[in-house]
N, C-alpha and C positions, 0 to 999 in steps of 0.2 A: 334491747332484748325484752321481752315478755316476761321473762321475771323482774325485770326492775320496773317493769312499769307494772305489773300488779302490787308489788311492795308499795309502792306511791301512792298506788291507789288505796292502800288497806295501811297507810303509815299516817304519820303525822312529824313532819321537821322541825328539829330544835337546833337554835345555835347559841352556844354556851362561851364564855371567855375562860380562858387559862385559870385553873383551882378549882373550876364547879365537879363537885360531887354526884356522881351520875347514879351510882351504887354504893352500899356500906354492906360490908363484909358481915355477914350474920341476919342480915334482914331479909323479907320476903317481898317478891316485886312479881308481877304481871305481864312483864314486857321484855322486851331484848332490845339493843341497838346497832344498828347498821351504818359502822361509821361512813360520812360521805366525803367529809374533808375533815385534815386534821391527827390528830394524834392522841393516844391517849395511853393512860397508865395501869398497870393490874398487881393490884398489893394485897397482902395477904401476911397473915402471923397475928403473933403478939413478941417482939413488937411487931409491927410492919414491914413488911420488905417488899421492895419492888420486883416484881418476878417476869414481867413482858410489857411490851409496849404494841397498842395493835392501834392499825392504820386504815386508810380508807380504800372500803372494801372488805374489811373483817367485821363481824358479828360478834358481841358481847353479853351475855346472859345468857344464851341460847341455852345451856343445858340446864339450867334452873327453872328454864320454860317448860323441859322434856320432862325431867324427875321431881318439879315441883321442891319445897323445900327451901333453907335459907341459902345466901348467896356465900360462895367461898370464897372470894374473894372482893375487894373496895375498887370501885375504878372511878377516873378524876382526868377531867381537862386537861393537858402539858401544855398545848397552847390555842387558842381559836380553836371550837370544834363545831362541824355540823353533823348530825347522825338526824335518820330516821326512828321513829321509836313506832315501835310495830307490837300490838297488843300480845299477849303469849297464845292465845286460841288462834290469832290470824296467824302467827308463826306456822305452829302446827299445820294447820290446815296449808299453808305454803308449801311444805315438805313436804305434806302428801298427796299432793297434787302438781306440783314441779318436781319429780327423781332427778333429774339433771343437778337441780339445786340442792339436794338429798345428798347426793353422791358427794356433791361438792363439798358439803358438811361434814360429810364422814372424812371425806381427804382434811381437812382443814386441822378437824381432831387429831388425827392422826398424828399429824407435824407436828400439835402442841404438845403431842405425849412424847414425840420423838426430843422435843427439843426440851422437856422437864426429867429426861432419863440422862438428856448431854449434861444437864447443869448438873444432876448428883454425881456424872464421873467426875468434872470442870474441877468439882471443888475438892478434889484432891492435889490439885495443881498448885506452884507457886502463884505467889500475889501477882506478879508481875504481868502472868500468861494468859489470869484470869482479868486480870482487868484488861489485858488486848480484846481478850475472847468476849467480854461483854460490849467493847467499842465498837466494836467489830459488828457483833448482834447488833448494837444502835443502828448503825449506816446501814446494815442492811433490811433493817424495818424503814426503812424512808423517812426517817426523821433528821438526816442533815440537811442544811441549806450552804447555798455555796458563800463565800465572804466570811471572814473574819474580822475584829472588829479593829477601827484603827488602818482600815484600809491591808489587812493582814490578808493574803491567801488562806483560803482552807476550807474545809467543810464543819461548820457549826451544829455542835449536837443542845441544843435547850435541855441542860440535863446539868444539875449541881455535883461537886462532890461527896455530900451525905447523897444523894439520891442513884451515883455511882458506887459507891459503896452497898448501899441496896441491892440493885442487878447483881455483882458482881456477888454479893456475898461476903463479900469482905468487911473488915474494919475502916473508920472513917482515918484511925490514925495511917492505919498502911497505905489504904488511897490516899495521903498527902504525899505518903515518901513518894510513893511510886511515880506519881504525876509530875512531882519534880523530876525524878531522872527522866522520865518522861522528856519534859521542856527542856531537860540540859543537852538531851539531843535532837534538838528541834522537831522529835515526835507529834507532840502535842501542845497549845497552849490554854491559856486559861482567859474566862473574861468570869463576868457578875451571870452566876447562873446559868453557865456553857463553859462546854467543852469545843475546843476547835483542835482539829485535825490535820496537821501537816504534813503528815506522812503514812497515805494511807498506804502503802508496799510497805514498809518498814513494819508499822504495824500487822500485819497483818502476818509477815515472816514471825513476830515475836507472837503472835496466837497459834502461830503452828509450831511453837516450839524449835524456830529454826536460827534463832538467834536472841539477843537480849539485847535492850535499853542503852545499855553501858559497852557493849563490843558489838563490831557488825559481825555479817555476816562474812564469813571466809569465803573468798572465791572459789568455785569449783576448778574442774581445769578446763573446762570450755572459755573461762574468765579468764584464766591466764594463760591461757595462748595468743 
C-alpha cells in the first residue's frame, strides 16, 4: 500500500525488548509509533493502571502529535516490539495528504472512545464478569499465543496477576480469589507471568453474564431434547 511505504520512507525502525519505556505519562514527545510487530501496553493514573493493550497496526501518541501537549498516558514493551517512529510534522502532513488514512484515524478513535465508555459501565459489574470481560478484551487484541506451559493446551496471555488486576480494574486480592475458582474449573491456568486460557466458550458465556465460574450453564431446551 502507498501509505506504508511513504511511513517507511518518512519513519525510522526500532526494535525494543519486553519493559522498554516508549512514553511516560506527563512528558512531551515529537513523535508517534506505528506498532509493526509485537504488543504493547497503555497505563495511565496515579497509581497506574493498565487501561489497553494496542498491537500491530495501531498507532500510539497520535493525538499528542495533533493537540500538542503532555502525554496522558505511559506505554511500555509486553514483549519483543518493533514500531516505526514517525516524527510528529511527518505524521501530520501524512494525514493531510493520505484521507483514506485520516479516516482510518478517525475510526480508530472512535472504537477507543467506545471501548473507555464500556469500561466505566464494566465496572459496575461483579469481579467475576469483569475479569472475563478483560480476558476476553486480551485474546481479542491478539496477544495470546497458542500452548501452554508444561505441554498444557490453551492460549497464553503474557500478562501477570497485578497487571490483570490493572485492565480489569479490580483488586489484586479479588484477582487471586477469582483465578482460583477460575482454575478449579478448568477455565483458566496460571504459569510465571501468564495467564493461559482453557476455556475460551466457558469464558466467554461468564463475560456475558450468562453463567458463573462455579455453576454451568443450564441447558436451554434445544439441549435437552
Amino acid at each position: 500500500m502507498k501509505e506504508t511505504l511513504w511511513l517507511e520512507a518518512n519513519g525510522q525502525t526500532l526494535r525494543r525488548s519486553a519493559g522498554h519505556v516508549f512514553f511516560e505519562e506527563g512528558e512531551e514527545v515529537d513523535f508517534v509509533l506505528l506498532i509493526r510487530e509485537g504488543h504493547v501496553m497503555v497505563r495511565a493514573g496515579r497509581p497506574k493502571r493498565m487501561i489497553a493493550v494496542r498491537g500491530p497496526n495501531e498507532v500510539v501518541g497520535e493525538m499528542t502529535a495533533l493537540r500538542g501537549g503532555p502525554l496522558s498516558a505511559s506505554v511500555a514493551a509486553i514483549g519483543d516490539v518493533e514500531v516505526l517512529l514517525i516524527p510528529a510534522a511527518r505524521w501530520i502532513e501524512f494525514l493531510q495528504t493520505h484521507p483514506r488514512a485520516a479516516m482510518a484515524q478517525l475510526a480508530a478513535m472512535d472504537a477507543r472512545l467506545e471501548q473507555a465508555t464500556r469500561k466505566i459501565v464494566e465496572s459496575e459489574l461483579a469481579v467475576e464478569r469483569r475479569l472475563a470481560l478483560a480476558l476476553v478484551d486480551l485474546l481479542e487484541s491478539g496477544l495470546g499465543q497458542d500452548g501452554g506451559r508444561d505441554g498444557e493446551q490453551g492460549i497464553v496471555l503474557r500478562i501477570s496477576q497485578q497487571g490483570l488486576a490493572e485492565f480489569a480494574g479490580v483488586s489484586l486480592d479479588s484477582v487471586k480469589k477469582t483465578v482460583r475458582t477460575l482454575k478449579s474449573a478448568s477455565i483458566v491456568g496460571t504459569g510465571r507471568q501468564q495467564m493461559i486460557i482453557l476455556d475460551r466458550d466457558a469464558l466467554r458465556e461468564i463475560a456475558a453474564g450468562e453463567r458463573t465460574a462455579s455453576a454451568r450453564r443450564e441447558p436451554n431446551r434445544d439441549d435437552r431434547s
